[in-house]
C-alpha positions as a Markdown table, in Angstrom:
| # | Residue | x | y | z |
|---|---|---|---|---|
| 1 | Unk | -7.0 | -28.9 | -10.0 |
| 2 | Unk | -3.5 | -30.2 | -10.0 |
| 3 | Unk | -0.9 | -28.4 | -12.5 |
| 4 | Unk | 0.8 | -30.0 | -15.6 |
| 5 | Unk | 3.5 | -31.5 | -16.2 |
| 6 | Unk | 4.9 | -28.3 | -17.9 |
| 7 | Unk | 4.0 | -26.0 | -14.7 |
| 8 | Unk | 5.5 | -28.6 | -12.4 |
| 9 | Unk | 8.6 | -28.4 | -14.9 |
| 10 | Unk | 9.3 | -24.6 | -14.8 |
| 11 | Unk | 8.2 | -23.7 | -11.3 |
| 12 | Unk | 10.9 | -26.7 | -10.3 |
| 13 | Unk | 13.4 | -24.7 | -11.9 |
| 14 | Unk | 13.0 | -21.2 | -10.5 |
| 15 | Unk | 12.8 | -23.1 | -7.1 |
| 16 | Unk | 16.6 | -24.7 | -8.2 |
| 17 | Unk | 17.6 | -21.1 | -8.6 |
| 18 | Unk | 16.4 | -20.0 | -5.5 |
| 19 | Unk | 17.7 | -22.5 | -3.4 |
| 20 | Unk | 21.6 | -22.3 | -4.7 |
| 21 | Unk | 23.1 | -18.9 | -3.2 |
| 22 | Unk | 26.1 | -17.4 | -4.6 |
| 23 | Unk | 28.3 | -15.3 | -2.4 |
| 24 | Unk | 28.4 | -12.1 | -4.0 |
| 25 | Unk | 25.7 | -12.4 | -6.4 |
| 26 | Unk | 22.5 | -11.1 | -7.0 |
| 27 | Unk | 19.2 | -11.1 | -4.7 |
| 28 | Unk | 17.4 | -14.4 | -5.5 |
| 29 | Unk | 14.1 | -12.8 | -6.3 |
| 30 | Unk | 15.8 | -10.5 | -8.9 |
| 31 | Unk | 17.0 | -13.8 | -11.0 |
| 32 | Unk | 13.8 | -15.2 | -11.1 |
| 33 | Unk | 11.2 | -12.5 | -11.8 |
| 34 | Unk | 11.4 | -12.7 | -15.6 |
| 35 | Unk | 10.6 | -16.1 | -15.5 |
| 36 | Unk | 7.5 | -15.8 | -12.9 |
| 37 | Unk | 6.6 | -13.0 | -15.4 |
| 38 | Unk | 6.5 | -15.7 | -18.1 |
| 39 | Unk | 4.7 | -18.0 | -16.1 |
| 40 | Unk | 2.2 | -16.0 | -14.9 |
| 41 | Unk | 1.7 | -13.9 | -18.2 |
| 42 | Unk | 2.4 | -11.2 | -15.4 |
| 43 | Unk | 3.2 | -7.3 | -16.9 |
| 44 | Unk | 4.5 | -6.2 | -14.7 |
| 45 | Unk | 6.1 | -8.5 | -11.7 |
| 46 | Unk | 6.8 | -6.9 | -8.7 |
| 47 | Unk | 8.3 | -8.0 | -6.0 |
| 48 | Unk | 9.5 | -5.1 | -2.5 |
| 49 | Unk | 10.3 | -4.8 | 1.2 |
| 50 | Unk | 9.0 | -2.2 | 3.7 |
| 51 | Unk | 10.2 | -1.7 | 7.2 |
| 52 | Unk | 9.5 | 0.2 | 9.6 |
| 53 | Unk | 11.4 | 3.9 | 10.7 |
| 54 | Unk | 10.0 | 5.5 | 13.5 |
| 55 | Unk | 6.3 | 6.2 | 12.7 |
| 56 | Unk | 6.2 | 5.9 | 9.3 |
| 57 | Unk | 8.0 | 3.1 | 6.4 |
| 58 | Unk | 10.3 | 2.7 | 4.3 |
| 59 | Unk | 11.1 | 1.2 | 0.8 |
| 60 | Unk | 13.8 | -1.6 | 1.6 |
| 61 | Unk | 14.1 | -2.7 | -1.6 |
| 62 | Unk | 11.8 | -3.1 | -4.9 |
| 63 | Unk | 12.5 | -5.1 | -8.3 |
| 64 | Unk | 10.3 | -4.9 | -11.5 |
| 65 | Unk | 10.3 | -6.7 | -14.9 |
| 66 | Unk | 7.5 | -5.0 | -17.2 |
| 67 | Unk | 5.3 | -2.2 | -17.2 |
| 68 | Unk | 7.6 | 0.9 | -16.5 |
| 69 | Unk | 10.7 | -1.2 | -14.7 |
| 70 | Unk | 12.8 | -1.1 | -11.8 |
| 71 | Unk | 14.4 | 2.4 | -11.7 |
| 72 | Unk | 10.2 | 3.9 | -11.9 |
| 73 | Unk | 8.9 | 1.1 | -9.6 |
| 74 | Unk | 11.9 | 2.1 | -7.0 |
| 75 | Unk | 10.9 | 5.5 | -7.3 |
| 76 | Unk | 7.3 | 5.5 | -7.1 |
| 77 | Unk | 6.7 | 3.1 | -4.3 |
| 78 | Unk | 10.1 | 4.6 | -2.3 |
| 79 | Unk | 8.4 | 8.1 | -2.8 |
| 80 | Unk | 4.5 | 6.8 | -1.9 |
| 81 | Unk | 5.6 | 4.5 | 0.9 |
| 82 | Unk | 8.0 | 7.2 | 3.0 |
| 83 | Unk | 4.6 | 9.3 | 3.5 |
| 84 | Unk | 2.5 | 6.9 | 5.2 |
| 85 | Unk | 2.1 | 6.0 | 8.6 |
| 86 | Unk | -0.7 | 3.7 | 8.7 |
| 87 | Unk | -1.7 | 0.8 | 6.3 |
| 88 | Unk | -1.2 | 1.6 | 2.9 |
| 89 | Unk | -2.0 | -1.1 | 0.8 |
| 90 | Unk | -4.5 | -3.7 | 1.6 |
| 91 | Unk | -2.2 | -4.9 | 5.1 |
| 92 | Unk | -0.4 | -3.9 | 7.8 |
| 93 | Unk | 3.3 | -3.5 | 7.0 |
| 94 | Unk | 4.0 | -3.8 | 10.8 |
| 95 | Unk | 2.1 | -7.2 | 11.2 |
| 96 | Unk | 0.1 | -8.6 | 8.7 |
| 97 | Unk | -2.9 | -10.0 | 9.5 |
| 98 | Unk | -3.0 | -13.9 | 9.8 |
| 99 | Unk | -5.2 | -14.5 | 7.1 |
| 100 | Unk | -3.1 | -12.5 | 5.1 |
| 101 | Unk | 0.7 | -14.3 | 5.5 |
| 102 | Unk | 1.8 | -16.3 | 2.7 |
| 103 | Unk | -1.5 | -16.6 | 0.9 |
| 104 | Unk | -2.0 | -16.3 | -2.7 |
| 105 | Unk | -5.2 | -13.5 | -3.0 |
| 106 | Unk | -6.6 | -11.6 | -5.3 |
| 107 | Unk | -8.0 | -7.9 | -5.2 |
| 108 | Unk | -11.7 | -9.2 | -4.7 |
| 109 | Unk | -10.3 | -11.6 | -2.3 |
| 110 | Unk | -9.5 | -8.5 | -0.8 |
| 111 | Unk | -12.8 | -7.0 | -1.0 |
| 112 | Unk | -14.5 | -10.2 | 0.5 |
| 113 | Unk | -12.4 | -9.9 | 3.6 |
| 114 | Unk | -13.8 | -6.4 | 3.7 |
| 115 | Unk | -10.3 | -4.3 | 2.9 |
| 116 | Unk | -11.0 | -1.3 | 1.6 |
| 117 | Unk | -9.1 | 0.2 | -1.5 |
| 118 | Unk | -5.8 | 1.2 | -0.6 |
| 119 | Unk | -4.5 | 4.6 | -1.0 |
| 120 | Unk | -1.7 | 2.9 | -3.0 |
| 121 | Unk | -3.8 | 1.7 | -5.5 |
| 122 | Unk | -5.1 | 4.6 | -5.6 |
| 123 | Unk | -2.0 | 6.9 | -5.9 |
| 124 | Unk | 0.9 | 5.0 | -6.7 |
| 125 | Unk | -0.6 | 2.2 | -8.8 |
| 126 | Unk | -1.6 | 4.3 | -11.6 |
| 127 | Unk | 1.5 | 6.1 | -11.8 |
| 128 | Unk | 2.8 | 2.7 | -12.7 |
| 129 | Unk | 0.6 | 1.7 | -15.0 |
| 130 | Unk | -0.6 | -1.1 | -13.0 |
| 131 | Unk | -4.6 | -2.2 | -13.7 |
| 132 | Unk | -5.3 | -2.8 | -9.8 |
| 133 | Unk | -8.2 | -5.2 | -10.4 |
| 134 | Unk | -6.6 | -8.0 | -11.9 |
| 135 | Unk | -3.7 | -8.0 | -9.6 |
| 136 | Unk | -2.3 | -11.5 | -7.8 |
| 137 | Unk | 0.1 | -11.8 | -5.3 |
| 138 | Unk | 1.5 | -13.0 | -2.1 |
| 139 | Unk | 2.7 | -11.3 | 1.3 |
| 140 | Unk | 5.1 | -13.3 | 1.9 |
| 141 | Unk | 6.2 | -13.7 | 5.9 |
| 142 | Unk | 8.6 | -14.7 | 8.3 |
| 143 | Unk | 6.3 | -15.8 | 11.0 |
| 144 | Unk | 4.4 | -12.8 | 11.2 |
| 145 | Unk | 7.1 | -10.5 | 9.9 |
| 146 | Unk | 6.6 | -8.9 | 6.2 |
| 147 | Unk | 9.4 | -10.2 | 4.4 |
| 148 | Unk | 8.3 | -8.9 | 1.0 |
| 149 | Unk | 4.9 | -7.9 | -1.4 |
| 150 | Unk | 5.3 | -10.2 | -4.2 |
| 151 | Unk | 3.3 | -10.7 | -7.2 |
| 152 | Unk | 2.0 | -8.9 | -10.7 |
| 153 | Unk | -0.8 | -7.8 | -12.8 |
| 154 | Unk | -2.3 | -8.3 | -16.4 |
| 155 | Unk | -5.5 | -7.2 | -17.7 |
| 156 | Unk | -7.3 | -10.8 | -18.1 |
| 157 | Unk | -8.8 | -12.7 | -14.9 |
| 158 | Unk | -6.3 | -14.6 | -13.2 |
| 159 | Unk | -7.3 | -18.4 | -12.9 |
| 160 | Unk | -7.3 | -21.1 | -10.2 |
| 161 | Unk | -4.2 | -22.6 | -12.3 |
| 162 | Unk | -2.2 | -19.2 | -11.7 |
| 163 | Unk | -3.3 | -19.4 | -8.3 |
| 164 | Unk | -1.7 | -22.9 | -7.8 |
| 165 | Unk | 1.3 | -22.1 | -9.5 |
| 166 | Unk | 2.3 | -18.6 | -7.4 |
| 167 | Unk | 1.3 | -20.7 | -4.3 |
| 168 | Unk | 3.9 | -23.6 | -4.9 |
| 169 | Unk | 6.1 | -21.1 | -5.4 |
| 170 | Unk | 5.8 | -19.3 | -1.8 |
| 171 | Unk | 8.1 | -21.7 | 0.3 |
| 172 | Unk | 11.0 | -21.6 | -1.8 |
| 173 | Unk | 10.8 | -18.1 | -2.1 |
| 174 | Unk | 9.8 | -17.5 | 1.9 |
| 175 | Unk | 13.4 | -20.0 | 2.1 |
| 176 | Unk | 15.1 | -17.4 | 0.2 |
| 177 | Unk | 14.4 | -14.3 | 1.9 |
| 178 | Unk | 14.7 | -15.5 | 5.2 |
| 179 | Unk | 18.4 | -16.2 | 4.4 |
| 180 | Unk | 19.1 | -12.9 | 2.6 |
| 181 | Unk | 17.5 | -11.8 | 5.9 |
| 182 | Unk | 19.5 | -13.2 | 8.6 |
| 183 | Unk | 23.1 | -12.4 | 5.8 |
| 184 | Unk | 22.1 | -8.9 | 5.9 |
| 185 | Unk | 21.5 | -8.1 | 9.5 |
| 186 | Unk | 24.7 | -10.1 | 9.7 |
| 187 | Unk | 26.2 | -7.3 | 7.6 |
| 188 | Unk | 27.1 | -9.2 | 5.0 |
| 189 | Unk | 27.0 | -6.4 | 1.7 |
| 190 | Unk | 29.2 | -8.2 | -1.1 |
| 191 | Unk | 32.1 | -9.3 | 1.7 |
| 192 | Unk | 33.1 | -13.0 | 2.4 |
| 193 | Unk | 30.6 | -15.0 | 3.5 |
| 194 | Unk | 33.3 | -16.1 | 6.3 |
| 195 | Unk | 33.3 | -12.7 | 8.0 |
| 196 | Unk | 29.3 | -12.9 | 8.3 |
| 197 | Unk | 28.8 | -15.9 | 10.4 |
| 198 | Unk | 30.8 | -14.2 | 13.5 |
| 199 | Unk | 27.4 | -11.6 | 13.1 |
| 200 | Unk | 24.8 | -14.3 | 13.1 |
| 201 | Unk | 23.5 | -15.7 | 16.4 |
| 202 | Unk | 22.2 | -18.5 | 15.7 |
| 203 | Unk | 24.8 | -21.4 | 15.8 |
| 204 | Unk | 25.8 | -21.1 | 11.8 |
| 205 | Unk | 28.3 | -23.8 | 9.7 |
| 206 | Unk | 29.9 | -23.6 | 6.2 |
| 207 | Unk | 29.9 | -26.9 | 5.5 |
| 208 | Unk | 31.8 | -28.7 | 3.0 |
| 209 | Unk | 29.8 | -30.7 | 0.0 |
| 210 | Unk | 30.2 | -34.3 | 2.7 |
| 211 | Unk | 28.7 | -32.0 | 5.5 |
| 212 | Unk | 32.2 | -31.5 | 7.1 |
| 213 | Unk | 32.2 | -28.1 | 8.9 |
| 214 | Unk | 34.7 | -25.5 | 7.1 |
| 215 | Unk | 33.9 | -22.7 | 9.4 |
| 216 | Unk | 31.6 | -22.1 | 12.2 |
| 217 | Unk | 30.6 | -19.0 | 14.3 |
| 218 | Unk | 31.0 | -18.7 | 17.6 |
| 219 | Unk | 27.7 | -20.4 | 18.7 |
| 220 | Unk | 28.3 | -23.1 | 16.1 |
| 221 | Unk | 32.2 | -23.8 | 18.0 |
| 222 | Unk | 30.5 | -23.7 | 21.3 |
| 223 | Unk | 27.4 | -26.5 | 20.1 |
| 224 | Unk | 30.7 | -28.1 | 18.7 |
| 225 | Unk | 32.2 | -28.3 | 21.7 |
| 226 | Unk | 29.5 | -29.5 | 24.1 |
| 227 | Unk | 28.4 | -32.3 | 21.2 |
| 228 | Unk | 31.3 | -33.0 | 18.6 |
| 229 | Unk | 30.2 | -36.1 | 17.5 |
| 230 | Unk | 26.6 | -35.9 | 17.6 |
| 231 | Unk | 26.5 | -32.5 | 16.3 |
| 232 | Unk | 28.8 | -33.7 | 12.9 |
| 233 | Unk | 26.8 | -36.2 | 12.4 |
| 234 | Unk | 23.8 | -34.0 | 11.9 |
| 235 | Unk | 25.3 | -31.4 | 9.9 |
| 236 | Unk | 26.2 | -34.5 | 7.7 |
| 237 | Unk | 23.1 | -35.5 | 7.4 |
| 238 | Unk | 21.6 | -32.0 | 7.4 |
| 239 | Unk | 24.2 | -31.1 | 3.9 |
| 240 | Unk | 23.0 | -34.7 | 2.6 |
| 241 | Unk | 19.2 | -34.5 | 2.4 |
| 242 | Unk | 19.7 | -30.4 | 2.9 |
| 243 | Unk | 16.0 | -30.6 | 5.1 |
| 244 | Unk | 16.7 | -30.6 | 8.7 |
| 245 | Unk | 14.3 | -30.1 | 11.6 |
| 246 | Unk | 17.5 | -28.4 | 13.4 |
| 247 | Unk | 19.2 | -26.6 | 10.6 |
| 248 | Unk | 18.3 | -24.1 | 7.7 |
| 249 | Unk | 20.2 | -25.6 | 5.0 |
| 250 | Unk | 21.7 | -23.4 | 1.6 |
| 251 | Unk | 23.7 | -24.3 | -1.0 |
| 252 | Unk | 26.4 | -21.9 | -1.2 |
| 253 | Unk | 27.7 | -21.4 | -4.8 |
| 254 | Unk | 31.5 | -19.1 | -5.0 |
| 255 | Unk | 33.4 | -18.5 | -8.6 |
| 256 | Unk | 36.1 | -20.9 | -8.7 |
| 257 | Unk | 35.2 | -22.7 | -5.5 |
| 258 | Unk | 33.1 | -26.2 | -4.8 |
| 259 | Unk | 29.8 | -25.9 | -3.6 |
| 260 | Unk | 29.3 | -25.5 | -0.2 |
| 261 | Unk | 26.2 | -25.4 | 2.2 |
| 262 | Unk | 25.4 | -23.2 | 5.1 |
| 263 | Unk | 23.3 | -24.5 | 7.7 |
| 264 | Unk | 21.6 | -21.9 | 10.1 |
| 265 | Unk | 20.3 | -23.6 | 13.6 |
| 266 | Unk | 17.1 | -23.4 | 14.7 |
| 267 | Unk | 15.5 | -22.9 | 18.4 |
| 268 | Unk | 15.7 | -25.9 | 19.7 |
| 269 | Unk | 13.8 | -27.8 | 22.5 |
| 270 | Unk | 17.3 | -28.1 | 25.0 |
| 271 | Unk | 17.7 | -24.6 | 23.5 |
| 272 | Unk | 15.0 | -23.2 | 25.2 |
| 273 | Unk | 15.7 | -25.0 | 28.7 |
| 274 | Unk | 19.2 | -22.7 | 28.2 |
| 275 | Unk | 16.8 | -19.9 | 27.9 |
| 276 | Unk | 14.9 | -20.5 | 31.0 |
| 277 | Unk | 18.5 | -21.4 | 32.6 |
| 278 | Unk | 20.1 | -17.6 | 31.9 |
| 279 | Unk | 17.1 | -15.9 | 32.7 |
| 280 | Unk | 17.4 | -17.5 | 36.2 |
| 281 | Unk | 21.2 | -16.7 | 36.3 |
| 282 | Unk | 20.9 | -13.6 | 34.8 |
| 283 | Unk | 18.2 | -12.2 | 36.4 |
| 284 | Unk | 15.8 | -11.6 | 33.0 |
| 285 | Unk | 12.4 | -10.3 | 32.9 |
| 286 | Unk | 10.0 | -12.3 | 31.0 |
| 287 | Unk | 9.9 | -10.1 | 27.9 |
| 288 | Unk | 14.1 | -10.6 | 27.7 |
| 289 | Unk | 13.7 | -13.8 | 28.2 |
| 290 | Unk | 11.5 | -13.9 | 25.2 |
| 291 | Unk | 13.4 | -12.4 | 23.2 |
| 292 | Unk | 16.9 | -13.6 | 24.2 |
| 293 | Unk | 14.8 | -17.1 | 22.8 |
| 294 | Unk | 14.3 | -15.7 | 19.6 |
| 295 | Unk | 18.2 | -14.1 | 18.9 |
| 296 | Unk | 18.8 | -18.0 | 19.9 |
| 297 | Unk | 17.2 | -18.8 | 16.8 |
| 298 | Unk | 19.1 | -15.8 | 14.6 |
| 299 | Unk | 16.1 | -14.1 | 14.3 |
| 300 | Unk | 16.4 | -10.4 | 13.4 |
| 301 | Unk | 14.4 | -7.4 | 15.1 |
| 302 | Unk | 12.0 | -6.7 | 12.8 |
| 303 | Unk | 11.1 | -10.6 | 12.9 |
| 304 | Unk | 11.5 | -10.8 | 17.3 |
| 305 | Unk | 9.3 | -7.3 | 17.2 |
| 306 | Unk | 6.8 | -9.1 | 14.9 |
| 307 | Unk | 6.8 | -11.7 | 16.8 |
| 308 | Unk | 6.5 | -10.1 | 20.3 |
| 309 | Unk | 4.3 | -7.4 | 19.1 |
| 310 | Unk | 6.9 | -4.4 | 19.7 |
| 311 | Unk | 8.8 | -2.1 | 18.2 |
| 312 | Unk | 12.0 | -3.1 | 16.7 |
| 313 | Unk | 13.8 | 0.1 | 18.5 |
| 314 | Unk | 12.5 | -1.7 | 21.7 |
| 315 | Unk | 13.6 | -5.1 | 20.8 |
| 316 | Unk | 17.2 | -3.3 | 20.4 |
| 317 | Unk | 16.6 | -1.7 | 24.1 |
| 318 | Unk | 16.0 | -5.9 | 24.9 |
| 319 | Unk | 19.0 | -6.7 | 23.7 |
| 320 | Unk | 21.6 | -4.3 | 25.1 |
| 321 | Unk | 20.1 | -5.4 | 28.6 |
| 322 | Unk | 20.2 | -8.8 | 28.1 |
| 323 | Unk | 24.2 | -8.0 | 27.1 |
| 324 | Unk | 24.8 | -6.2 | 29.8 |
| 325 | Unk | 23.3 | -8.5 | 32.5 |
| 326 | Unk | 25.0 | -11.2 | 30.5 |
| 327 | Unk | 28.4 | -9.0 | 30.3 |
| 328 | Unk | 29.0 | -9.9 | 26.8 |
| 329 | Unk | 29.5 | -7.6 | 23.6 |
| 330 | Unk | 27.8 | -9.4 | 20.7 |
| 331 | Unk | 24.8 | -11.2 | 19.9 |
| 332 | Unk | 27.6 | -13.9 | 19.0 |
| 333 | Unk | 29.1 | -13.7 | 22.6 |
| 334 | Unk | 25.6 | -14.1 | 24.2 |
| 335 | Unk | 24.9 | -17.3 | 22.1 |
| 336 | Unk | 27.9 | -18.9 | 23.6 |
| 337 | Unk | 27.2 | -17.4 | 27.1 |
| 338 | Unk | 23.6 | -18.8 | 26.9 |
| 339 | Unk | 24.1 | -22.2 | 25.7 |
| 340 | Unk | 26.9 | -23.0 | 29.0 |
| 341 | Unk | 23.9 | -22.3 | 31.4 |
């Protein structure tokens, strides 16, 4: 079935919000909830993060409109999910199961792919008020990596339209968490959005609204030097159409300021031949090598360990070697090193 005019209508404005970041603001899935709530005829909405510490998880973040709200929702799943160690709710948390990345499912979807009933539905669910069998949602993933649980219940049968309707909204809210991603391991807590691109690996531009670079980190002034005209004219064009097979592109929204766009590189086919060029010159093994290509690409541990199948503490053991052999001090530094190989 394709959706209405007025579906089309509403899900293209939540995906306006979540494709304008402002600096400073709030995380883009709290803005939109309500009105995914309102779609949906969700009560509640949830939408939270888990990662890994050690043996056992985490809560990394949790948001809630209806049922019994944020503050409860933070508390119940914070207090549920910090005594696991295995899977705890229908996936695992580590690495989600193909079948189960960015897919719209219900609880007897579930069932028919012969999960059992999670202990969190079990324990934590109720405490929430939450009527497990008519739930829908989303894991939505960064490659393999859980980015976040997303989705709601009610107590009437969800439809094939509501299906539709959370499904065209994954990608724009996959976009928006893989940025929030790569800002915060970047350590970018309410500080100038300047300051953060020195963190990201990645080569990473403010541009201005034409597509002129404003600022660039220190992989993005290395690309620059080695192709300053080509490279322009792509971040022109990437700020233009803001879809780029080379660049992540986000409008950047700052009181008092015009809009801006930051455009976050992606692993490239020449960057990969720089990959295979410092692990000859550095020595590598074929796991650093492997994940020296993925902090080419900005990607964060939990994302590289997902990837790689390893443990995020061992991706960080990874990368200090790679550092050393490359006799650098940042993730920035060994950008720079690696693309003049």
């Amino acid at each position: 079935m394709s959706l209405g005019a007025a579906d089309r209508s509403r899900i293209a404005e939540i995906e306006r919000s979540l494709r304008v970041y402002v600096d400073g603001g709030p995380p883009g899935l709290t803005q939109v909830l309500a009105p995914v709530r309102d779609l949906l005829r969700f009560d509640p909405v949830i939408a939270y993060g888990v990662e890994e510490v050690g043996e056992s998880f985490r809560l990394s973040f949790a948001e809630a409109v209806g049922g019994c709200g944020t503050s409860v929702a933070r508390r119940v799943l914070g207090d549920f999910i910090g005594a696991q160690s295995r899977k705890f709710a229908g996936y695992d948390p580590r690495r989600p199961e193909p079948w189960n990345r960015n897919k719209v499912v219900t609880h007897a979807d579930l069932i028919r792919h012969g999960v059992p009933t999670a202990p969190i539905t079990e324990i934590a669910m109720p405490k929430l008020g939450v009527v497990v069998s008519q739930q829908l949602r989303v894991l939505v993933c960064d490659g393999p990596s859980l980015l976040a649980w997303f989705g709601g219940y009610r107590s009437e049968p969800f439809t094939q339209r509501d299906r539709r309707v959370l499904g065209a909204l994954v990608p724009s809210v996959r976009r928006r968490l893989m940025l929030e991603r790569t800002l915060a391991s970047a350590g970018l807590t309410h500080a100038a959005l300047e300051v953060a691109l020195e963190a990201i690996g990645a080569p990473t531009f403010l541009l201005a609204a034409g597509g002129a670079p404003v600022l660039a980190n220190a992989a993005g002034r290395a690309a620059l030097d080695t192709e300053p005209v080509a490279l322009r004219a792509k971040l022109t064009r990437a700020a233009r159409s803001r879809q780029d097979e080379e660049f992540r592109v986000f409008p950047v929204d700052s009181p008092g300021s015009p809009r801006r766009f930051l455009a976050i590189g992606k692993a490239t086919p020449s960057a990969r031949v720089h990959v295979q060029n410092a692990a000859r010159l550095w020595g590598l093994s074929r796991r650093q090598a492997d994940v020296l290509t993925w902090v080419l690409e900005g990607a964060s541990n939990a994302r590289i360990g997902a990837e790689l199948g390893i443990a995020d503490r061992t991706v960080e053991t990874h990368v200090t070697a790679i550092l050393e052999r490359a006799q650098v001090d940042s993730r920035a530094e060994l950008i720079v090193a690696a693309m003049r190989t």
